[in-house]
RODO-2510 file (C-alpha; in nm, 4 decimals, decimal comma):
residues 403
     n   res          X          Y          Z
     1     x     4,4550    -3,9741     3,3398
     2     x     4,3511    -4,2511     3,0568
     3     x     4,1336    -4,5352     3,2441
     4     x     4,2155    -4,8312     2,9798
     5     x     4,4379    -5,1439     2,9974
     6     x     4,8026    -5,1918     2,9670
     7     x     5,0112    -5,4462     2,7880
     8     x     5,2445    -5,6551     2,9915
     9     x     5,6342    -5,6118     2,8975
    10     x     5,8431    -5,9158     2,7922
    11     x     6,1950    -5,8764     2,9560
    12     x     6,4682    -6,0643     2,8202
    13     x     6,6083    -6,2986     3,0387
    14     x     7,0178    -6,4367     2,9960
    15     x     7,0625    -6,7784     3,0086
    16     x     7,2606    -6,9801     3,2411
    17     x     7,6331    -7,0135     3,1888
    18     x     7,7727    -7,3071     3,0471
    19     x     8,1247    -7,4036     3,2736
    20     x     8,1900    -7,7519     3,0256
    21     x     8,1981    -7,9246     3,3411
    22     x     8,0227    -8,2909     3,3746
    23     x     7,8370    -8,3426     3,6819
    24     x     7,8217    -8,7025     3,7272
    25     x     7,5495    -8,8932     3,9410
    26     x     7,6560    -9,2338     4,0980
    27     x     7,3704    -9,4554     4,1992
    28     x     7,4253    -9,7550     4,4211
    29     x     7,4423   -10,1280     4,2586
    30     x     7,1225   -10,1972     4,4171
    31     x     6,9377    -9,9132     4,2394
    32     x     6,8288    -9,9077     3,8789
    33     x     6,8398    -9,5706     3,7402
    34     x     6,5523    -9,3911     3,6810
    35     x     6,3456    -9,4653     3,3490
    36     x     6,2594    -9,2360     3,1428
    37     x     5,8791    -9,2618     3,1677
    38     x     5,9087    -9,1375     3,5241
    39     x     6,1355    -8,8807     3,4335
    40     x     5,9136    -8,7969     3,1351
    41     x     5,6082    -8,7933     3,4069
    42     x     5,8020    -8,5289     3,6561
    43     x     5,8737    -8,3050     3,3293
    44     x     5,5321    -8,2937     3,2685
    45     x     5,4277    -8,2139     3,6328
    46     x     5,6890    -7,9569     3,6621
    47     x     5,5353    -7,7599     3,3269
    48     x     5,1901    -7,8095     3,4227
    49     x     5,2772    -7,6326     3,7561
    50     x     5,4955    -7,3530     3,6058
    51     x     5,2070    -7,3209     3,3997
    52     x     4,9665    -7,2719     3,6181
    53     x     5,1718    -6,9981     3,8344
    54     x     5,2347    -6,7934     3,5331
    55     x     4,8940    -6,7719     3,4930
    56     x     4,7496    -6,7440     3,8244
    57     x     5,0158    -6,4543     3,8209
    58     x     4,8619    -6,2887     3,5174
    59     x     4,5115    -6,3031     3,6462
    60     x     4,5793    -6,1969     4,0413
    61     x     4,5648    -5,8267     4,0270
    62     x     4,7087    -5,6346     4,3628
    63     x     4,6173    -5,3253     4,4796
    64     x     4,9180    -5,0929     4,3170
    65     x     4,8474    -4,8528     4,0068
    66     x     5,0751    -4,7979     3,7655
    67     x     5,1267    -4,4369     3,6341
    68     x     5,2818    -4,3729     3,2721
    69     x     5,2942    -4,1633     3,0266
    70     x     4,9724    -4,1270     2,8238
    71     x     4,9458    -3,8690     2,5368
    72     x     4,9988    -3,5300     2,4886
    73     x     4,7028    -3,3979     2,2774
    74     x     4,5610    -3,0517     2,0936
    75     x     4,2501    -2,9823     2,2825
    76     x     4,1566    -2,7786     2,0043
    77     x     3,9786    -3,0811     1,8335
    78     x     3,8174    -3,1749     2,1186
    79     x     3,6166    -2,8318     2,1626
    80     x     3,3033    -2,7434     1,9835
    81     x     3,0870    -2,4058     2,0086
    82     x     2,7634    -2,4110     1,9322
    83     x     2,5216    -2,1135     1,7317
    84     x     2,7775    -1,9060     1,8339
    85     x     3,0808    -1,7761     1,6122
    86     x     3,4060    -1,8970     1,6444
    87     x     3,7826    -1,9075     1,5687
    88     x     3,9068    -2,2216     1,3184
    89     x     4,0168    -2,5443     1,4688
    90     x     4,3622    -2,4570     1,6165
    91     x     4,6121    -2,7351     1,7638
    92     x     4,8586    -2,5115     1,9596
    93     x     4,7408    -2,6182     2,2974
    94     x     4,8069    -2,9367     2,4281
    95     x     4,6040    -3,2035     2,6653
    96     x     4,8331    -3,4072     2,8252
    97     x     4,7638    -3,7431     3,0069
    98     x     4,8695    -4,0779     3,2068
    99     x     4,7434    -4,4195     3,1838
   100     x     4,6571    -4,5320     3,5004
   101     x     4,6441    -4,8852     3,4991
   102     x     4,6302    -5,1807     3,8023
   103     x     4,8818    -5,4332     3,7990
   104     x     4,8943    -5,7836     3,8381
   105     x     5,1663    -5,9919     3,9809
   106     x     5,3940    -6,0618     3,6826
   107     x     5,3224    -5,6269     3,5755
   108     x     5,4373    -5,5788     3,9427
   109     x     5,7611    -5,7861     3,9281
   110     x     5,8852    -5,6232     3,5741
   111     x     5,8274    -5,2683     3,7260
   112     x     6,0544    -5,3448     4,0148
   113     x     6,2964    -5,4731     3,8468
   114     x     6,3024    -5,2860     3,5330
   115     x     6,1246    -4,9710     3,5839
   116     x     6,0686    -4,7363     3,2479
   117     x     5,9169    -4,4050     3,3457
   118     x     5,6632    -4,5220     3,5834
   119     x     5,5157    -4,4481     3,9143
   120     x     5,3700    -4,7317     4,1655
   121     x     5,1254    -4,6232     4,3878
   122     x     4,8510    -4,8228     4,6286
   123     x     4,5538    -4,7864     4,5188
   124     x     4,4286    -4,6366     4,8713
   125     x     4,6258    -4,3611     4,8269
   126     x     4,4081    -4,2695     4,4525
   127     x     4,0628    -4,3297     4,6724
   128     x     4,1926    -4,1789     4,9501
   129     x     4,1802    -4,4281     5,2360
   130     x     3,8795    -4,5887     5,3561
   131     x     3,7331    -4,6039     4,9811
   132     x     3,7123    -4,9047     4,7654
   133     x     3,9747    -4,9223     4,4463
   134     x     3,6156    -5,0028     4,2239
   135     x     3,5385    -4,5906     4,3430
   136     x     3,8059    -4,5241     4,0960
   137     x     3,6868    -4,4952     3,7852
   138     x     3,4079    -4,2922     3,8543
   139     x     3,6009    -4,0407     4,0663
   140     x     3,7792    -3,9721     3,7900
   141     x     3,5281    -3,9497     3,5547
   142     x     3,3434    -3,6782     3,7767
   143     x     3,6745    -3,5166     3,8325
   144     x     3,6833    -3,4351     3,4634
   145     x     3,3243    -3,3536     3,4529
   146     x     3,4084    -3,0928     3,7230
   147     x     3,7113    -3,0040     3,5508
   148     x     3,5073    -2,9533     3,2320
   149     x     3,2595    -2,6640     3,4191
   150     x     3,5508    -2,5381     3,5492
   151     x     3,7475    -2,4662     3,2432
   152     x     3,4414    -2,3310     3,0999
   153     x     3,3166    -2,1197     3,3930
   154     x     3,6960    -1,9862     3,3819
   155     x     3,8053    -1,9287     3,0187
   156     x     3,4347    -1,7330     2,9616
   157     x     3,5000    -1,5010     3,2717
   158     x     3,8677    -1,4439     3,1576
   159     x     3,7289    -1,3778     2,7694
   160     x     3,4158    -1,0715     2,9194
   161     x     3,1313    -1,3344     2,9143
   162     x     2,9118    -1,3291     3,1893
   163     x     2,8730    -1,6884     3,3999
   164     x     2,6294    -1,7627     3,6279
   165     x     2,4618    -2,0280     3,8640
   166     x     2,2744    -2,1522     4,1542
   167     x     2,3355    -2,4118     4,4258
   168     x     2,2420    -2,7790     4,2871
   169     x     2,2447    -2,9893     4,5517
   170     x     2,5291    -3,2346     4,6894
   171     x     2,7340    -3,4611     4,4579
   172     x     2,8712    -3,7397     4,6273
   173     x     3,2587    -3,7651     4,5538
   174     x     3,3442    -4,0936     4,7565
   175     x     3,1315    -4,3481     4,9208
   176     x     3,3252    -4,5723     5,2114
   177     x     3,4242    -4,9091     5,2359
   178     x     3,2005    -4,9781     5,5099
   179     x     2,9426    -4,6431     5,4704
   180     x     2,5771    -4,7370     5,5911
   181     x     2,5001    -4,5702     5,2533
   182     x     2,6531    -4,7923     5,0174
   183     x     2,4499    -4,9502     4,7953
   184     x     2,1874    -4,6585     4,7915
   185     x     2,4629    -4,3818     4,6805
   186     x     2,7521    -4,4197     4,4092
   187     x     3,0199    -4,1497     4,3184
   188     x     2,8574    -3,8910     4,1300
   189     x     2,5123    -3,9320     4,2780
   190     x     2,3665    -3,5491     4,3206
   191     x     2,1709    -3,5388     4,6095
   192     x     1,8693    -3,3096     4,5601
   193     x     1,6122    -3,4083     4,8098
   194     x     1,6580    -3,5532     5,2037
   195     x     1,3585    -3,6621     5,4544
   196     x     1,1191    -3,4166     5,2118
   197     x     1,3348    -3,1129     5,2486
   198     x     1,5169    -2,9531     4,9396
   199     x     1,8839    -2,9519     4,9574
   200     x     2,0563    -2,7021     4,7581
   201     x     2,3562    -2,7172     4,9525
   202     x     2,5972    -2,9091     5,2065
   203     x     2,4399    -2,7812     5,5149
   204     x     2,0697    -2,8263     5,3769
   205     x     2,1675    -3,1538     5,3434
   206     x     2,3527    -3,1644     5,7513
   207     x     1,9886    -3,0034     5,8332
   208     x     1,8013    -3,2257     5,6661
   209     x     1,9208    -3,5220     5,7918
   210     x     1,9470    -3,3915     6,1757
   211     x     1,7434    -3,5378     6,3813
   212     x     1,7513    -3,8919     6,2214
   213     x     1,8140    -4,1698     6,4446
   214     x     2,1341    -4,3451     6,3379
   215     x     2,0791    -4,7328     6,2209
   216     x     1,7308    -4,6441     6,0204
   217     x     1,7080    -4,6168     5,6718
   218     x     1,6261    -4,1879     5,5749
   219     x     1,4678    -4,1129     5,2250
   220     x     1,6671    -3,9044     4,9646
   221     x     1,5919    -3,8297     4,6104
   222     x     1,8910    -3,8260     4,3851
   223     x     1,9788    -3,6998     4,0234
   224     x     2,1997    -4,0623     3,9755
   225     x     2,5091    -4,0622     3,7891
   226     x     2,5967    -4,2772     3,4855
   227     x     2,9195    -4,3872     3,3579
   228     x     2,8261    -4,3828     2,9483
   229     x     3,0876    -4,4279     2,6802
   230     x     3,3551    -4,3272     2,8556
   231     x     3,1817    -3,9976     3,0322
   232     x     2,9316    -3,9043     3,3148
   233     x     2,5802    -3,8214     3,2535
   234     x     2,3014    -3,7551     3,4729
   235     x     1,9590    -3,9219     3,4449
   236     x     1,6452    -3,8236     3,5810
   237     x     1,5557    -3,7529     3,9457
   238     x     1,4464    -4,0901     4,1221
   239     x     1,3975    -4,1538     4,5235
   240     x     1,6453    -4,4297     4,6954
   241     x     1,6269    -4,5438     5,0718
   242     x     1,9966    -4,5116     5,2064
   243     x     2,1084    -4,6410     5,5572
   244     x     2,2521    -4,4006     5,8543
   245     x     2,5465    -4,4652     6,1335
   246     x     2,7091    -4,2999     6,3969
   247     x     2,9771    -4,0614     6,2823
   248     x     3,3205    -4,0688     6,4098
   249     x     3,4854    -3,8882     6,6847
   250     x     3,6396    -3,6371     6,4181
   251     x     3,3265    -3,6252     6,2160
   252     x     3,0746    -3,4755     6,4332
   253     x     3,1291    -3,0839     6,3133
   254     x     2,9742    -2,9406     6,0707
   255     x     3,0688    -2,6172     6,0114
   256     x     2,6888    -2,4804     5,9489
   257     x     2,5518    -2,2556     6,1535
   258     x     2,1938    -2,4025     6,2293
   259     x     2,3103    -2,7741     6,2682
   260     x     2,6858    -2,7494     6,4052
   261     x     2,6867    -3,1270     6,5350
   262     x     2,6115    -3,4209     6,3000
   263     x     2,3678    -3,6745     6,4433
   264     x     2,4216    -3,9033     6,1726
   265     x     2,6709    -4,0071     5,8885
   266     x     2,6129    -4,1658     5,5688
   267     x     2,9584    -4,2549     5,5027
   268     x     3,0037    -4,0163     5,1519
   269     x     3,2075    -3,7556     5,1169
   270     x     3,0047    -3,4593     5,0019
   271     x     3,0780    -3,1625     4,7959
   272     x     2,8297    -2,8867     4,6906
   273     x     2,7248    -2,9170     4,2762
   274     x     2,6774    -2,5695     4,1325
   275     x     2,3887    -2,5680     3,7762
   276     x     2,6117    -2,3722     3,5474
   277     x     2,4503    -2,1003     3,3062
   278     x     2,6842    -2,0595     3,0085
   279     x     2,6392    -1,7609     2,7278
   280     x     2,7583    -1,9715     2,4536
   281     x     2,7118    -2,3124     2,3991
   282     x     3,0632    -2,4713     2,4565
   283     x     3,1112    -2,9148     2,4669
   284     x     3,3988    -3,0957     2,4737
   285     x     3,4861    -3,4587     2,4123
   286     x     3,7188    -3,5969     2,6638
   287     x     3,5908    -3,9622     2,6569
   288     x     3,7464    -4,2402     2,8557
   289     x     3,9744    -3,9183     3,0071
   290     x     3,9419    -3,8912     3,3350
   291     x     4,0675    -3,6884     3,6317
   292     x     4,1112    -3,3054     3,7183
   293     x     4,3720    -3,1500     3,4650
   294     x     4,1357    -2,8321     3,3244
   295     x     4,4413    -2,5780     3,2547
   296     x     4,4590    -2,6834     2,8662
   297     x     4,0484    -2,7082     2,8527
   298     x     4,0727    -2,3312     2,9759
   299     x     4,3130    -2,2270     2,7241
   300     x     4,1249    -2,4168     2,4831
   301     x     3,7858    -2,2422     2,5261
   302     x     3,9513    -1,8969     2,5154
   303     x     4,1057    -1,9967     2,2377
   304     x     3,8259    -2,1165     2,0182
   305     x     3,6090    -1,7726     2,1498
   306     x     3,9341    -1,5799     2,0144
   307     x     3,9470    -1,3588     1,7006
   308     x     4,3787    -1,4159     1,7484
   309     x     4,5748    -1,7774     1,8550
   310     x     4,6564    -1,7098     2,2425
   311     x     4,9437    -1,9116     2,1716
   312     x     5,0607    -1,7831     1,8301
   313     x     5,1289    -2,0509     1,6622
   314     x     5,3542    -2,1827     1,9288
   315     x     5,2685    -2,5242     2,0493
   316     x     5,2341    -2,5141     2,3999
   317     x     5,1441    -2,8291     2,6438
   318     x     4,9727    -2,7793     2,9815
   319     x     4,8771    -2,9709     3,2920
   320     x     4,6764    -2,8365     3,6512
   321     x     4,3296    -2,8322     3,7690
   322     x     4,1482    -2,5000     3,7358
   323     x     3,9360    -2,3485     4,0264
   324     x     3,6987    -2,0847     3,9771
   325     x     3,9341    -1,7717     4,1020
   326     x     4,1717    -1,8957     3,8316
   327     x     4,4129    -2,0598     4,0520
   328     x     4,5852    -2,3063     3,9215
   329     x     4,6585    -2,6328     4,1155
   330     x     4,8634    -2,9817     4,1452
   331     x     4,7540    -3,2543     3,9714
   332     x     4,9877    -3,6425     3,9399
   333     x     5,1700    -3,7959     3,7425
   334     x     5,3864    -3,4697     3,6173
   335     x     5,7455    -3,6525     3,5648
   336     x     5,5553    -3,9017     3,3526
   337     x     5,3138    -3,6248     3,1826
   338     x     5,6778    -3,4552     3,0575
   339     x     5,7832    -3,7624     2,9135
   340     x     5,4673    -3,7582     2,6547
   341     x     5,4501    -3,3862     2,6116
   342     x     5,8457    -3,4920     2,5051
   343     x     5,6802    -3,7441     2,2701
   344     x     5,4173    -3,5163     2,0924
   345     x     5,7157    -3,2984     2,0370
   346     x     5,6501    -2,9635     2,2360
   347     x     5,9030    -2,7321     2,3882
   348     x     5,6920    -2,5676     2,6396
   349     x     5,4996    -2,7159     2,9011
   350     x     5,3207    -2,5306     3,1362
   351     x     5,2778    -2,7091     3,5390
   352     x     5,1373    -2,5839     3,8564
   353     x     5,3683    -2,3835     4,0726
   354     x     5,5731    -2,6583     4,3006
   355     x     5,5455    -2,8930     4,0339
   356     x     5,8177    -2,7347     3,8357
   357     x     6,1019    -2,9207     3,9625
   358     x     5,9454    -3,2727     3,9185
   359     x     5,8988    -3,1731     3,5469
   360     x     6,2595    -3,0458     3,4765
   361     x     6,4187    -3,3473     3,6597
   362     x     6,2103    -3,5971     3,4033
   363     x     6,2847    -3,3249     3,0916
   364     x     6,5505    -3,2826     2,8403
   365     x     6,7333    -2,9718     2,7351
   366     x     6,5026    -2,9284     2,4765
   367     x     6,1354    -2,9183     2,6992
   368     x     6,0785    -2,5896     2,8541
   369     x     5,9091    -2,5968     3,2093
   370     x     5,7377    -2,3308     3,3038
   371     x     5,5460    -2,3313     3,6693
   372     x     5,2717    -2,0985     3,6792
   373     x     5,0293    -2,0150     3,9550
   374     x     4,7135    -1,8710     3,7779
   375     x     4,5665    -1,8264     3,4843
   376     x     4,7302    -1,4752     3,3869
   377     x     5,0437    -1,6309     3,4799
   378     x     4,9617    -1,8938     3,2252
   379     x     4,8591    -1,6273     2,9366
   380     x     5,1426    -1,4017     3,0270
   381     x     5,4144    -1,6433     3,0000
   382     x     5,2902    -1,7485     2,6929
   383     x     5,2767    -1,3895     2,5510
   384     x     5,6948    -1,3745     2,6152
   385     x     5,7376    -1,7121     2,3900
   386     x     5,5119    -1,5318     2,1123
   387     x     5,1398    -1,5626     2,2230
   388     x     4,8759    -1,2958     2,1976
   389     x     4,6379    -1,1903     2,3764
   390     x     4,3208    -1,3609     2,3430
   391     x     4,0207    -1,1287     2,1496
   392     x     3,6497    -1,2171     2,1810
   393     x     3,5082    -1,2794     1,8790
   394     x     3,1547    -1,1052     1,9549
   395     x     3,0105    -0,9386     2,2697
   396     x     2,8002    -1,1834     2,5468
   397     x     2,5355    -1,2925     2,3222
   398     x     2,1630    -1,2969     2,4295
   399     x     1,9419    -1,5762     2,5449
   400     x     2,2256    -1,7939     2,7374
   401     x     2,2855    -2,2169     2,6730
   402     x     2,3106    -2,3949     2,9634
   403     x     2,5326    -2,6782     3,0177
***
């Protein structure tokens, strides 16, 4: 998804009908009519106050999101190897996007009543309940970072490259409305360090942290996460005190072997980071992009590390996460994502399996939906419309770049 604005729609409005009949207004003897300063005076009021509503309108924005279609882009552009050789620029493969944009009242009232291939959601259901709608942009800015690992991690593996790495601590995917933590921790945060032990993982971090007596402050040391131009980066280690409650009823297991009961919450949701070792050099540029759509970054890779165009020549859109086995999963926003791979003019567009039906209901005749489950699925249908194979280049080169 784009995180950017949206213009407001103008809707045309009829006028009133005109029956050519004269109302006429009888006022007793005993009462002048009314001049026309007064009347002048209540015209005035009455603009003043339509004014203001319009714009109070335009300025109150409510808690519903507004999905449409964004762009449908080669992500062959967007991909650059580095000291390592590599095929030409190609623009087969295709990006595609929303815009993701909040409403306010008067954006709210045109979508009901004249909706143009759009989706309203809450924004609770994009945070995922007890997390503030300001999490938003930064979840999906780390969702794309992750995507971005992922598609490497993935299209290397799938072209004989050899990927490896090593637990990196504990990124911090959502921080709650009313976490004890908030404050110290923000989406993206990697935890590194907790009460002077080393976390590498999610249950170094459970061990850590047992033991703590819920309502004090415990020290961590973080690798904090910045939101830069439109992409996350990571600054430099630094130590932050962050507060401690008492977990829920249904929060209390752990799952880890030495600590199986949580003594104390911070109120983030956690997931384990992984510190990537890439063979080849490999960046791409998906600024002010965010969310977890890696499919076409995958494809993309393996195509710029390929001697041959994987999709021979045919231009071929894409949309689903990416996970490390190759599996290829749901993502939002498909019915609208069809309508702009419609725009950039493709006639194939790939979608996770169960996702197929949502695109062909919001394609024409023209747009070919194909659902696909994994990555081979992915190459192989794209082999029957024409595609090759994809061929490295060189073997794993020596001396690996790290991401």
């Amino acid at each position: 998804m784009v995180l950017g604005r949206r213009e407001a729609r103008q809707h045309d409005r009829t006028g009133s009908h005109r029956y050519g009949v004269r109302i006429v207004v009888e006022h007793p003897e005993s009462e002048p009519p009314p001049r026309r300063g007064r009347l002048g005076a209540i015209a005035l009021l009455v603009l003043v106050i339509g004014a203001a509503i319009i714009w109070a309108g335009a300025l109150i924005k409510l808690d519903v999101y507004a999905i449409t279609p964004g762009l449908s882009q080669p992500v062959g552009p967007l991909i650059t190897v580095h000291d390592h050789p590599h095929a030409p620029t190609r623009k087969t493969i295709l990006l595609t996007d929303v815009f993701l944009t909040q409403l306010n009242v008067w954006q709210w009232v045109a979508a009901e009543v004249h909706p143009v291939h759009e989706e309203l959601i809450p924004g609770r259901e994009l945070t995922g309940g007890n997390v503030p709608t300001s999490e938003l942009e930064r979840q999906g800015y780390l969702q794309m970072y992750d995507s971005q690992n992922n598609a490497k991690v993935v299209g290397m593996r799938a072209m004989g490259l050899t990927v490896t790495g090593v637990p990196d601590g504990v990124t911090v995917q959502a921080v709650a409305t009313n976490a004890p933590a908030r404050g110290a921790l923000q989406v993206g945060d990697r935890i590194v360090e907790a009460r002077g032990r080393a976390v590498h993982d999610f249950c170094d971090l459970e061990a850590a942290l047992s033991g703590a007596v819920p309502g004090t402050s415990v020290p961590l040391r973080i690798v904090p996460a910045e939101v830069r131009n439109g992409v996350l980066v990571y600054g430099s280690p630094e130590p932050v005190s962050a507060g401690t409650g008492i977990p829920t009823a249904s929060g209390t297991a752990t799952g880890c072997a030495g600590t199986p009961t949580r003594t104390v919450a911070l109120g983030i949701v956690p997931e384990d980071s992984t510190d990537w070792h890439f063979p080849v050099k490999v960046t791409i540029d998906t600024a002010y992009i965010g969310g977890p759509s890696a499919l076409a970054m995958t494809l993309g890779v393996m195509d710029a590390l390929s001697k041959v165009s994987v999709t021979g020549g045919v231009k071929v859109a894409t949309t689903g996460t990416i996970a490390e086995n190759g599996v290829v999963g749901p993502v939002g926003g498909v019915a609208e994502k069809t309508i702009a791979v419609e725009n950039a003019g493709a006639t194939v567009f790939l979608v996770p399996a169960g996702q197929g039906g949502v695109a062909k209901g919001a394609a024409s005749p023209g747009l070919k939906v194909i659902a696909v489950r994994t990555l081979s699925q992915a190459l192989a249908a794209i082999e029957r419309l024409g595609g090759t194979a994809p061929v490295p280049i060189t073997e794993t080169s020596s001396g690996g770049a790290t991401s």
